[in-house]
DSSP file (Angstrom, degrees, kcal/mol; ACC not computed):
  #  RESIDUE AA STRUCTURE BP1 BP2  ACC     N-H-->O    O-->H-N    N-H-->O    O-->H-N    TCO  KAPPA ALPHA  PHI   PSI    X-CA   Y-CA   Z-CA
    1    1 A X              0   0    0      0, 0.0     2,-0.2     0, 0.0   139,-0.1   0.000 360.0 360.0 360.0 -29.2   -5.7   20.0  -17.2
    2    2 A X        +     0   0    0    137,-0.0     2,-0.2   139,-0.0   137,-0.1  -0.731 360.0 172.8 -96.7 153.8   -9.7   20.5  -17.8
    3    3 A X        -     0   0    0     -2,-0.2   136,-0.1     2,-0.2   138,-0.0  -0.808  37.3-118.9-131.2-165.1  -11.2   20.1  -20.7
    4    4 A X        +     0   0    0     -2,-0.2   135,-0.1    63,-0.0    64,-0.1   0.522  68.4 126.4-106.7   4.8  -15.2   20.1  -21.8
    5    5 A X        +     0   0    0    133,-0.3    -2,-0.2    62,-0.1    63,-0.1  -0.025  26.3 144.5 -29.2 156.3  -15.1   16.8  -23.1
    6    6 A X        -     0   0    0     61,-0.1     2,-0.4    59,-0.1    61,-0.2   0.298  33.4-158.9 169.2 106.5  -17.7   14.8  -21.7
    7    7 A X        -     0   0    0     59,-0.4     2,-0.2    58,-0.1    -2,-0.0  -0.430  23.9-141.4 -54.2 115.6  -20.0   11.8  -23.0
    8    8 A X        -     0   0    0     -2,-0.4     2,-0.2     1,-0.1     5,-0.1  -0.639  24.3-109.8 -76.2 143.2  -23.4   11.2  -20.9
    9    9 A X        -     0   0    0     -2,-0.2    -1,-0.1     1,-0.1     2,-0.0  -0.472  27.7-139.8 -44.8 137.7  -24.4    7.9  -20.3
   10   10 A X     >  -     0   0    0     -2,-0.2     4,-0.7     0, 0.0    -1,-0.1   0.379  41.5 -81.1 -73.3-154.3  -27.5    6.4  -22.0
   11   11 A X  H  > S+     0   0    0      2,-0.2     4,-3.3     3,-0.1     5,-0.3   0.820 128.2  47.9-142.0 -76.5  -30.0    4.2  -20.6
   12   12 A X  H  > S+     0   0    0      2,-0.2     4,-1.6     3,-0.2     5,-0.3   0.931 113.9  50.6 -35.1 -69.1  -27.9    0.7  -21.1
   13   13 A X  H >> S+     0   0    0      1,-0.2     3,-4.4     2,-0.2     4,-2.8   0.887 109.8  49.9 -50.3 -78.3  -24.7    2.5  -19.4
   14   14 A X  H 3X S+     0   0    0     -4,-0.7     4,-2.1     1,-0.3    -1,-0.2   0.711 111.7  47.5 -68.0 -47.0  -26.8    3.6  -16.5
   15   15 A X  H 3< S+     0   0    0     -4,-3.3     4,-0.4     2,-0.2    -1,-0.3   0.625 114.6  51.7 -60.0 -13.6  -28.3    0.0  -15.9
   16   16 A X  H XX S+     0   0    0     -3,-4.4     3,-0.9    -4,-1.6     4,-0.8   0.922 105.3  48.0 -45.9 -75.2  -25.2   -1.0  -16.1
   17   17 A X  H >X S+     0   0    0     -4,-2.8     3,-2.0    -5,-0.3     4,-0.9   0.877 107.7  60.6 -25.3 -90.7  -23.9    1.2  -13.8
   18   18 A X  H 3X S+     0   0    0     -4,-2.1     4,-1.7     1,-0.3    -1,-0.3   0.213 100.5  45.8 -15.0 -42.0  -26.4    0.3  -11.8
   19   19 A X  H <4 S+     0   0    0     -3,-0.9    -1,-0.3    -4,-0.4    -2,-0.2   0.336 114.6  53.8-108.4 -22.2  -25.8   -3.7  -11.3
   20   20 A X  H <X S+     0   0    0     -3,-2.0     4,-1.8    -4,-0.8    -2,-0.2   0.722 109.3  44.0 -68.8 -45.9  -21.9   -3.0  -10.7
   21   21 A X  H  X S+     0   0    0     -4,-0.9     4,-2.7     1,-0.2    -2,-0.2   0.941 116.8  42.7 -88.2 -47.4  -22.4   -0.6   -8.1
   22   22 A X  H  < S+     0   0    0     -4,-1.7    -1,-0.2     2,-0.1    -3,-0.2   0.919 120.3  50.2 -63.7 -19.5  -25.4   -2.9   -5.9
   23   23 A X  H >4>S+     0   0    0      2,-0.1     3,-4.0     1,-0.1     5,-1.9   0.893 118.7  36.7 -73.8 -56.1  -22.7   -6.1   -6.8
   24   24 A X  H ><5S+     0   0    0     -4,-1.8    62,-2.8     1,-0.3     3,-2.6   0.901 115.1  52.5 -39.2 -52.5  -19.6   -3.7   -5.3
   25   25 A X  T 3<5S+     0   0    0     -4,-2.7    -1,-0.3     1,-0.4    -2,-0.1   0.317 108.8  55.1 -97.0  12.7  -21.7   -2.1   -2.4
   26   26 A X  T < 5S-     0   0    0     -3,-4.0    -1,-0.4     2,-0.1    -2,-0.2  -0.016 129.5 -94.4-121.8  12.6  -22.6   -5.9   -1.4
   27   27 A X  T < 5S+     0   0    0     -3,-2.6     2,-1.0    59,-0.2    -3,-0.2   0.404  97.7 110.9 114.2 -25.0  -18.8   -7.0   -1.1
   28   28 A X      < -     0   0    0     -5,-1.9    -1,-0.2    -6,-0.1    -2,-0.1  -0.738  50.2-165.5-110.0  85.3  -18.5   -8.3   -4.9
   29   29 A X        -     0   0    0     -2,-1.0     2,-0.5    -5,-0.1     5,-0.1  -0.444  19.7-138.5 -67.5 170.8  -15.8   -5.6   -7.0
   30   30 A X  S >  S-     0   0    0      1,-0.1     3,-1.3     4,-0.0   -10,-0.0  -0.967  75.4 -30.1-122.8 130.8  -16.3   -6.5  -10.7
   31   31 A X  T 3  S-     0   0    0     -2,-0.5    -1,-0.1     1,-0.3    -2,-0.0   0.751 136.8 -29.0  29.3  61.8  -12.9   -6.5  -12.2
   32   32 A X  T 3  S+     0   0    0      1,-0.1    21,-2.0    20,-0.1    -1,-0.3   0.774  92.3 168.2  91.9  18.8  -11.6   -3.8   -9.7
   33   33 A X    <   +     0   0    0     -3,-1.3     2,-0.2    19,-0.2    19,-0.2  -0.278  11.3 178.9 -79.8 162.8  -14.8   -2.0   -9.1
   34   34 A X        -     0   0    0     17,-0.3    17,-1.2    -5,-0.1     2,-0.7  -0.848  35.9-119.2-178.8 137.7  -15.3    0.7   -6.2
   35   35 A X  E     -A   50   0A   0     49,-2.1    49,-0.5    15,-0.2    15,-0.3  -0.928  26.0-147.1 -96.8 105.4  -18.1    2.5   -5.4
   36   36 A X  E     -A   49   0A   0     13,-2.4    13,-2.1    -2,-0.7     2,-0.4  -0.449  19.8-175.2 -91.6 122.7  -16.9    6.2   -5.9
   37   37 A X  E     +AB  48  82A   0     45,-1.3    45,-1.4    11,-0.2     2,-0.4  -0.979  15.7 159.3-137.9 131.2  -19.1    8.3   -3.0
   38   38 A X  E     -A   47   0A   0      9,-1.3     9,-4.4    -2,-0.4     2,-0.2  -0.947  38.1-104.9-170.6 140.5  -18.3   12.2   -3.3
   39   39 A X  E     -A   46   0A   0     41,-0.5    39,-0.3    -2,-0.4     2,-0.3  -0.508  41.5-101.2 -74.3 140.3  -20.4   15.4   -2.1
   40   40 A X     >  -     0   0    0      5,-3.7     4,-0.8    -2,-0.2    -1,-0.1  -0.337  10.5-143.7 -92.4 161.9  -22.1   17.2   -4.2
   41   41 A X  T  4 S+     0   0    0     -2,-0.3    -1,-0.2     1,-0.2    -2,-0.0   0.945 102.9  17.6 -75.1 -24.4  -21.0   20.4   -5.6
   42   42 A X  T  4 S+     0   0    0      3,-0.1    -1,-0.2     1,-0.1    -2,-0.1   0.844 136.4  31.7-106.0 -41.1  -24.7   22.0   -5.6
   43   43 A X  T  4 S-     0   0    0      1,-0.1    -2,-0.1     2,-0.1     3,-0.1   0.899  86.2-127.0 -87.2 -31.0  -26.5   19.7   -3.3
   44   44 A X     <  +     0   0    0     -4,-0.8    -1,-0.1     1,-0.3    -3,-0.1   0.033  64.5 130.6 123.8 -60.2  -24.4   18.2   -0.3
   45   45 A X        -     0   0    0     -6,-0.2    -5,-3.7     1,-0.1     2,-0.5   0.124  65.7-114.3 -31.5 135.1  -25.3   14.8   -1.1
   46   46 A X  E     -A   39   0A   0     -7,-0.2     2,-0.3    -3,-0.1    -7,-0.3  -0.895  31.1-162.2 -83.0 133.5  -23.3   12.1   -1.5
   47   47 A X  E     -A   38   0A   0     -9,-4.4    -9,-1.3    -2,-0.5     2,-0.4  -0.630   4.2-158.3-115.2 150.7  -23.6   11.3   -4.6
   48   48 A X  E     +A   37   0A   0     -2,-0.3     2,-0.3   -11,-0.3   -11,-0.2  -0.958  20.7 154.5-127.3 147.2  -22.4    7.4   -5.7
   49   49 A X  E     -A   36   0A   0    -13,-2.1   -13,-2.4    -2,-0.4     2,-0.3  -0.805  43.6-107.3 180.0 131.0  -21.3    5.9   -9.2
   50   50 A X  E     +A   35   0A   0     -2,-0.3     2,-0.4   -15,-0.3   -15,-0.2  -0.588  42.2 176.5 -62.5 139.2  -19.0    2.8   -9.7
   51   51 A X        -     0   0    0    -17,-1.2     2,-0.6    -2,-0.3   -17,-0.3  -0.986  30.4-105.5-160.8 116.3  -15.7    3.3  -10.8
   52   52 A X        -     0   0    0     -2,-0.4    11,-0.5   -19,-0.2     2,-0.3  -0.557  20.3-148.1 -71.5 105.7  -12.6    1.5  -11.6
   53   53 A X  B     -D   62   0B   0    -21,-2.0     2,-0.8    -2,-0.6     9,-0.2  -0.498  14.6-149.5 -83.7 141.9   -9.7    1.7   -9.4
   54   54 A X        -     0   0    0      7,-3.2     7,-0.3    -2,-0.3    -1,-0.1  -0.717   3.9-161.4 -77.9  69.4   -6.3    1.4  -11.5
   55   55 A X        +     0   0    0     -2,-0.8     2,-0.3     5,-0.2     5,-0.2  -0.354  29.7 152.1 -26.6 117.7   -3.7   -0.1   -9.5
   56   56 A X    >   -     0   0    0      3,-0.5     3,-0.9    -2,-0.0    -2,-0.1  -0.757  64.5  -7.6-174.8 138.8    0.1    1.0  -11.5
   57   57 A X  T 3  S-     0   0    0     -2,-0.3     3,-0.1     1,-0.2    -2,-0.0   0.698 127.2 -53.3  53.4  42.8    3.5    1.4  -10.4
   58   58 A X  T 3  S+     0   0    0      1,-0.2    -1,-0.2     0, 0.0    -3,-0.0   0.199 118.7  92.9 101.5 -36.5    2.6    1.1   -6.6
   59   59 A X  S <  S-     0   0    0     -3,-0.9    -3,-0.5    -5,-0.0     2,-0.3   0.063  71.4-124.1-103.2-140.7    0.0    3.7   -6.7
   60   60 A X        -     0   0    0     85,-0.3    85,-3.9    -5,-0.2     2,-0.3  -0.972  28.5-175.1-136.0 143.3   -4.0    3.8   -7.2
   61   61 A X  E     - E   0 144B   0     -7,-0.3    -7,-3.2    -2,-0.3     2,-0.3  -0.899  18.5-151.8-142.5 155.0   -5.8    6.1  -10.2
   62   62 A X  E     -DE  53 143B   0     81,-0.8    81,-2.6    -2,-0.3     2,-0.3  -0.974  15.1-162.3-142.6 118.3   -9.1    6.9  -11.1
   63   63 A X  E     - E   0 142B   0    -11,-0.5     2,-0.3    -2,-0.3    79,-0.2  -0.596  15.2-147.5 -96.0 169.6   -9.7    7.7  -14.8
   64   64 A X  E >   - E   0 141B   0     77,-1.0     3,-2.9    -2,-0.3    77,-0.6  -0.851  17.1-179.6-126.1  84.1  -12.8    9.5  -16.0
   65   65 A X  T 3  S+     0   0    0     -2,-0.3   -58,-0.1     1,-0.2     3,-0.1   0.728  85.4  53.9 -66.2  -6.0  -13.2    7.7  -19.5
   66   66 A X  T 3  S-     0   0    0      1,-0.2     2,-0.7   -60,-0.1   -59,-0.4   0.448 102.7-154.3 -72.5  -8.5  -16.3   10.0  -19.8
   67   67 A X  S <  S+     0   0    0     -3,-2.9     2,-1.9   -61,-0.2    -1,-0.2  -0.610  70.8  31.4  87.7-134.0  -14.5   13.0  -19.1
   68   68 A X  S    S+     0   0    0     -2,-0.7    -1,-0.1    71,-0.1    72,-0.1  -0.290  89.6 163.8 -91.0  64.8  -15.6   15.9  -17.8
   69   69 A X     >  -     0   0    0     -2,-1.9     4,-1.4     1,-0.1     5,-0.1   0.157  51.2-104.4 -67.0 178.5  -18.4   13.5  -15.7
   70   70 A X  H  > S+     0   0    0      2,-0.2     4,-0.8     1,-0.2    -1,-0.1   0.617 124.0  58.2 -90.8 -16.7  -20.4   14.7  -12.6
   71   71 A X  H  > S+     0   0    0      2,-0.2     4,-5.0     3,-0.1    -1,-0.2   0.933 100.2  52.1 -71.5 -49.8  -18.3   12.9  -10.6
   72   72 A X  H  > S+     0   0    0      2,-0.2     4,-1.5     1,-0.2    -2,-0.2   0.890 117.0  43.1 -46.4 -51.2  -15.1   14.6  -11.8
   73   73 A X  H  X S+     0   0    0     -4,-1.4     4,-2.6     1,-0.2    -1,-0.2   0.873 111.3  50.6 -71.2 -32.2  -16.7   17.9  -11.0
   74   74 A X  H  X S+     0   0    0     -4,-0.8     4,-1.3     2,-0.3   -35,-0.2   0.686 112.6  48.4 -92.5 -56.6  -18.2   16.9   -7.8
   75   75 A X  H  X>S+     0   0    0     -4,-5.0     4,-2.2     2,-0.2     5,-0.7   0.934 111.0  55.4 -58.7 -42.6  -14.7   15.5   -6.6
   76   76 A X  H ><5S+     0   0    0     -4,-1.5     3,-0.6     2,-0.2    -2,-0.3   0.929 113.0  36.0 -49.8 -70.2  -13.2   18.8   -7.8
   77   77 A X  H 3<5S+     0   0    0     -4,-2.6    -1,-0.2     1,-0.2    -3,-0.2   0.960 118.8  51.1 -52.5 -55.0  -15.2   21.0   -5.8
   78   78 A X  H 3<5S-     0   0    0     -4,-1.3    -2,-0.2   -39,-0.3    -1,-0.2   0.757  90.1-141.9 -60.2 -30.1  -15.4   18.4   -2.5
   79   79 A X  T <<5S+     0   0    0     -4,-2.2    15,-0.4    -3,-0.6     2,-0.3   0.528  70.3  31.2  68.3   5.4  -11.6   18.0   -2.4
   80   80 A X      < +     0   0    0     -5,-0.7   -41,-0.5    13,-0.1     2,-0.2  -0.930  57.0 176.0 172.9 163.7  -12.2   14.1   -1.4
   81   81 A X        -     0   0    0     11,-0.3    11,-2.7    -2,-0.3     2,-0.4  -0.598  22.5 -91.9-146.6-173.6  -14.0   11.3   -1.6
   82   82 A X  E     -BC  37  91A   0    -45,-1.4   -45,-1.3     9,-0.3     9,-0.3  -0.976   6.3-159.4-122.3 128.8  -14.6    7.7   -0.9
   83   83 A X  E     - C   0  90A   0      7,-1.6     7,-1.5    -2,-0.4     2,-0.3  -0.824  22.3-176.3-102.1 140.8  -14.1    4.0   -2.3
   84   84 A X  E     - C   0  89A   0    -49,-0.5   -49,-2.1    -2,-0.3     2,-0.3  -0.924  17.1-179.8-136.2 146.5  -16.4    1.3   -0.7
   85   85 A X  E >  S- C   0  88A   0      3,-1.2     3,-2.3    -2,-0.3   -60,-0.2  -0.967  71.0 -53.0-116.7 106.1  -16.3   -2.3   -1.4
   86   86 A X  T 3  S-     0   0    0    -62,-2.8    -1,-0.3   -63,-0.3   -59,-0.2  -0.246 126.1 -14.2  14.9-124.5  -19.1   -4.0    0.7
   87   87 A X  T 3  S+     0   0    0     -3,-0.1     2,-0.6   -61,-0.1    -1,-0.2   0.732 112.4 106.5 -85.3 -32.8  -18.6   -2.9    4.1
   88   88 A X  E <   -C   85   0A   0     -3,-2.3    -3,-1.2     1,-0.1     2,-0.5  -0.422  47.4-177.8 -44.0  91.0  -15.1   -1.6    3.5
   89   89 A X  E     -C   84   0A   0     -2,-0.6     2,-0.4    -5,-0.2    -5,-0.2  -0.887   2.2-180.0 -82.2  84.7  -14.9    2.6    3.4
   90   90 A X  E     -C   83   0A   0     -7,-1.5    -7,-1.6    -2,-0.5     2,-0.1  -0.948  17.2-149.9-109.2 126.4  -11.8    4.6    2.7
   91   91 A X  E     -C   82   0A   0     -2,-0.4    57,-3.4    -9,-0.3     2,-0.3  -0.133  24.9-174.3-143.8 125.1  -11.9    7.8    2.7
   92   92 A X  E     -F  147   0B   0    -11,-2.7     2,-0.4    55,-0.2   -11,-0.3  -0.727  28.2-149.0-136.3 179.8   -9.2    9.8    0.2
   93   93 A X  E     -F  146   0B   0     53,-1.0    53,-0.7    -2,-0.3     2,-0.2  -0.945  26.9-158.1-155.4 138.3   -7.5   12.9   -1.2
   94   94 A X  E     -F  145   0B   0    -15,-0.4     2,-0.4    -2,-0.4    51,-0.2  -0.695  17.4-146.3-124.7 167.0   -6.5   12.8   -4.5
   95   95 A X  E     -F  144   0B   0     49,-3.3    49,-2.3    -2,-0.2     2,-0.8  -0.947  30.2-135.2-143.9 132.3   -3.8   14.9   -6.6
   96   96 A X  E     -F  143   0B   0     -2,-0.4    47,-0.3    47,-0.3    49,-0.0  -0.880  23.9-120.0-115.4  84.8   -5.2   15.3  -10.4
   97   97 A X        -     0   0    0     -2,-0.8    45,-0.1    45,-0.5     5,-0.1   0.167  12.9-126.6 -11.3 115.3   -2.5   14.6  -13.1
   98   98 A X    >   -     0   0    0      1,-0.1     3,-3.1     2,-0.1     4,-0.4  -0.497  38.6-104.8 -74.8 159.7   -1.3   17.1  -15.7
   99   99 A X  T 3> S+     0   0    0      1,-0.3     4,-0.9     2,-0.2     3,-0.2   0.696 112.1  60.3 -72.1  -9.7   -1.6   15.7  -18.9
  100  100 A X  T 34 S+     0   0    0      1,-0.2    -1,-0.3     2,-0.1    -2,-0.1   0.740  99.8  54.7 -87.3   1.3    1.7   15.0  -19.7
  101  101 A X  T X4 S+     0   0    0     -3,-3.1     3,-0.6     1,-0.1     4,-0.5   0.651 100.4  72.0 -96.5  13.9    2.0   12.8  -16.9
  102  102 A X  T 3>  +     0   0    0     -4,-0.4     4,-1.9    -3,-0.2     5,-0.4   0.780  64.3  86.7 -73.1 -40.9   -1.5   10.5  -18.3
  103  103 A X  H 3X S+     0   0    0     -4,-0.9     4,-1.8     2,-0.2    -1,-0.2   0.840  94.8  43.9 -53.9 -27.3   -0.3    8.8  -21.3
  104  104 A X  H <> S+     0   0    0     -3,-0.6     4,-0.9     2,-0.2     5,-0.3   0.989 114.6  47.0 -54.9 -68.1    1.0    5.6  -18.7
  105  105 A X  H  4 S+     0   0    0     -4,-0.5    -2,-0.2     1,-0.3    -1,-0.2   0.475 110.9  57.0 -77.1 -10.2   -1.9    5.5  -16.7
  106  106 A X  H >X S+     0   0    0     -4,-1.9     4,-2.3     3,-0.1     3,-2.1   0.832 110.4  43.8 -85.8 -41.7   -4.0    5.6  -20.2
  107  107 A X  H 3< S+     0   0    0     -4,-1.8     4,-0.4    -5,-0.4    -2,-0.2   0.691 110.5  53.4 -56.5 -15.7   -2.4    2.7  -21.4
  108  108 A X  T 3X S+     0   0    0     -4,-0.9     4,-2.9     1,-0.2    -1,-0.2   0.650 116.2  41.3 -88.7  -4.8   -2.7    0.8  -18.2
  109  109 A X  H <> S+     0   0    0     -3,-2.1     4,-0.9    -5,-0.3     5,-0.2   0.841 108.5  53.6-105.3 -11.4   -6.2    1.4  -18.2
  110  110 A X  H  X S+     0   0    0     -4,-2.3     4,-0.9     3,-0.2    -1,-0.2   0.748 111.7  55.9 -68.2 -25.7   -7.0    0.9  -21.8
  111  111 A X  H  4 S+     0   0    0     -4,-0.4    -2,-0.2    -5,-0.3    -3,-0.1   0.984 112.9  33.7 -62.8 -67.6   -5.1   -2.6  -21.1
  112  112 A X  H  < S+     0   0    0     -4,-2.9     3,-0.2     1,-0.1    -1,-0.2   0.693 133.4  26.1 -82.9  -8.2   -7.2   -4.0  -18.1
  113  113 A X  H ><>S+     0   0    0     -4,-0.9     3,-1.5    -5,-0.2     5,-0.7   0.678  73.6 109.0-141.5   0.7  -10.7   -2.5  -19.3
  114  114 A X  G >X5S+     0   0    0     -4,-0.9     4,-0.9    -5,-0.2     3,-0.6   0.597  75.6  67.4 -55.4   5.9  -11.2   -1.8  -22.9
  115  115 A X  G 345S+     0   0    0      1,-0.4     2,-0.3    -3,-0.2    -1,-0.2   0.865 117.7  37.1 -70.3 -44.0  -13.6   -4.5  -23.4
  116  116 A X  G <45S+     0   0    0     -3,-1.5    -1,-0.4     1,-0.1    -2,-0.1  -0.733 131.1  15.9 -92.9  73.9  -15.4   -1.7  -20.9
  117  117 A X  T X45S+     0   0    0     -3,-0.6     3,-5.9    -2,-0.3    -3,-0.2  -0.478  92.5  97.2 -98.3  -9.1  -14.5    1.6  -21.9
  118  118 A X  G >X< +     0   0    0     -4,-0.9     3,-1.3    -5,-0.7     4,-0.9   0.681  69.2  68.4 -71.7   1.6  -13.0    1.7  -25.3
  119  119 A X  G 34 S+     0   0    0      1,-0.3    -1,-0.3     2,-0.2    -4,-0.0   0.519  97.5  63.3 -96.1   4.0  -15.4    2.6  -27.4
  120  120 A X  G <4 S+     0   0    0     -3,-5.9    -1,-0.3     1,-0.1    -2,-0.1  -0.153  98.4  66.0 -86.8  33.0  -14.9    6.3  -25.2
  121  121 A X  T <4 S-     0   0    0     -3,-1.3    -2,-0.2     3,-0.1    -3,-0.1   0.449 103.3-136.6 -75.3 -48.9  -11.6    6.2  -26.7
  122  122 A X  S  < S-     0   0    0     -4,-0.9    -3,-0.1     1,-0.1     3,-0.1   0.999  72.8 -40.2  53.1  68.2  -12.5    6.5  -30.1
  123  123 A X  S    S+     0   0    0     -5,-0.4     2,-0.4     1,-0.2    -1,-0.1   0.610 107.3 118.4  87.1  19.7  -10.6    4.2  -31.7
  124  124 A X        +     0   0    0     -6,-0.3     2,-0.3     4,-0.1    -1,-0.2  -0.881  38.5 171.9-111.8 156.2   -7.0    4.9  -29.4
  125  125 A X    >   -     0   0    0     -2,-0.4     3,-2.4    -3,-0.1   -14,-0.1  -0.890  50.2 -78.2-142.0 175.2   -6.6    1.5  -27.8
  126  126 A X  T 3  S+     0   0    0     -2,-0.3   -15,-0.1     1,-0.3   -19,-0.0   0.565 127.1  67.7 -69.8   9.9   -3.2    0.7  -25.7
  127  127 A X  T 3  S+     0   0    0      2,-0.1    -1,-0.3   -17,-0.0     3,-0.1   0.461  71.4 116.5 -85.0 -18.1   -1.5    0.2  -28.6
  128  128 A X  S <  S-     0   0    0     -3,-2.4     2,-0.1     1,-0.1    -4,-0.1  -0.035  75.6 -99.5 -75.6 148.8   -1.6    3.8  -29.7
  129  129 A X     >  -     0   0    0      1,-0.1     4,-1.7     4,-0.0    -1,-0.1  -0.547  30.1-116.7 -62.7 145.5    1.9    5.7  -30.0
  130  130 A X  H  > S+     0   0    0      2,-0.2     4,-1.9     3,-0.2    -1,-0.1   0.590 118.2  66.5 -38.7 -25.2    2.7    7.9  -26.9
  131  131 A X  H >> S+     0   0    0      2,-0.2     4,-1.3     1,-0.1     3,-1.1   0.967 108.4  44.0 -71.0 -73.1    2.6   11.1  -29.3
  132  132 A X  H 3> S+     0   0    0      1,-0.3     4,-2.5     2,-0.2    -2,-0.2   0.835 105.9  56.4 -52.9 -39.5   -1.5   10.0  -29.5
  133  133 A X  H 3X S+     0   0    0     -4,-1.7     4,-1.2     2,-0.2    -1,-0.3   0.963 107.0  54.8 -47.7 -53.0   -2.0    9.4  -25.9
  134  134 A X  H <X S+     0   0    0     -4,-1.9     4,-0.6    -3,-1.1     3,-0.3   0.891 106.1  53.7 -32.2 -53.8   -0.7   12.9  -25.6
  135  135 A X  H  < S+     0   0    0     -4,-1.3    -2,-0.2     1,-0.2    -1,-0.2   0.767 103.3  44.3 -30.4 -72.0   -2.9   13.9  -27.6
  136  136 A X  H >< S+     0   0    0     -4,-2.5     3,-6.6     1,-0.1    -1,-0.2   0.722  91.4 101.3 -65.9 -22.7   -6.2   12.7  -26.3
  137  137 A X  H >< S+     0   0    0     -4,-1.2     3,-2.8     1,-0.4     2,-0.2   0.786  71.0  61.5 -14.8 -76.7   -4.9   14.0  -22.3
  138  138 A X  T 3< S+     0   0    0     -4,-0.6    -1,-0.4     1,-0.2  -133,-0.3   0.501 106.3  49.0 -64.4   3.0   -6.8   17.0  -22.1
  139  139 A X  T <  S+     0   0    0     -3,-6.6     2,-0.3    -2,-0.2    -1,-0.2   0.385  98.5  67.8-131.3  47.8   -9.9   15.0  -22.4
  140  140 A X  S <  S-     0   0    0     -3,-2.8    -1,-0.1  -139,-0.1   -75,-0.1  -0.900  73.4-144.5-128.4 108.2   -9.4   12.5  -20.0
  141  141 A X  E     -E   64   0B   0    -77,-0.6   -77,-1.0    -2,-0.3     2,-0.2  -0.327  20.4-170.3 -58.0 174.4   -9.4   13.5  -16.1
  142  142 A X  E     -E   63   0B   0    -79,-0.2     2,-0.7   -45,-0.1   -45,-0.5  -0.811   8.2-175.9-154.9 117.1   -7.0   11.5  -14.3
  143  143 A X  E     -EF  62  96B   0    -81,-2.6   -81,-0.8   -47,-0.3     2,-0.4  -0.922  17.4-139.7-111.7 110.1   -6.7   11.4  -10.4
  144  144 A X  E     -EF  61  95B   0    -49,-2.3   -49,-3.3    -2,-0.7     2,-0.2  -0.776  30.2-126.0 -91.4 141.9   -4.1    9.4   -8.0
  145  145 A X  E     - F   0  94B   0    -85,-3.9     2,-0.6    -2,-0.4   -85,-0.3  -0.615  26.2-172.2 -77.8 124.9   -5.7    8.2   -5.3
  146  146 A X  E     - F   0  93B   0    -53,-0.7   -53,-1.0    -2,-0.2     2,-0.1  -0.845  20.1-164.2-133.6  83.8   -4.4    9.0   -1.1
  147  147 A X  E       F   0  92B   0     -2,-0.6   -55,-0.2   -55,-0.2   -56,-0.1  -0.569 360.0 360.0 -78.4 157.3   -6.6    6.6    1.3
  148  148 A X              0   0    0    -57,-3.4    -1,-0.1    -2,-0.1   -56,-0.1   0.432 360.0 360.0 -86.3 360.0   -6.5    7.6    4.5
């Protein structure tokens, strides 16, 4: 289910970042955005980063198209988290997908956002055969989402 994948953000990504997550934490998601709020594994902190919740088949998912991110680790250790949308906190527990159950929940998410994440695909788009979605799992986390 882990792997060591994980692309860092640059400079662009992180100003990015930035300008999603003050729009979100003011009320305004951009295309499904959530401010993702997690303790930190070393510090304590709450730690923050915007994040796209997946809505499919009823339920709610959180990919990590980065990988093995600091958030991913951070959830791991903390055992729960938070989504906020301007004033709006809920408070979760999550269940982390083996990879064979991923290959849906990559396609749904390569569908609504690869104008924003594919090019951490490397070249698999939602078109890709299931065999190749398999493929790529182990280096994509995948979490469903349990608000409280």
């Amino acid at each position: 289910m882990t792997s060591t994948r994980y692309l860092e953000p640059g400079r662009a990504t992180a100003a990015f970042n930035g300008c999603v997550r003050w729009l979100t934490k003011r009320g305004l998601s951009v295309w499904g955005s959530r401010v993702l709020g997690v303790r930190g594994r070393k510090s304590g902190e709450l730690r923050e980063v915007p994040v796209n919740l997946l809505p499919f088949g009823g339920k709610h998912y959180l990919v990590a198209a980065r990988g093995e991110t600091q958030w991913v680790r951070n959830l791991r250790a903390a055992g729960e988290g938070q989504l906020t949308v301007g004033r709006r906190t809920e408070p979760f527990t999550y269940r982390e997908l083996s990879d064979e159950e991923k290959p849906a929940i990559l396609r749904s998410y390569l569908k609504r956002w690869a104008f924003e994440v594919g090019t951490f695909f490397e070249g698999v788009d939602a078109k890709a055969p299931e065999k190749k979605l398999l493929e790529i799992a182990p280096g994509y986390p995948v979490f469903e989402v349990f608000t409280r």
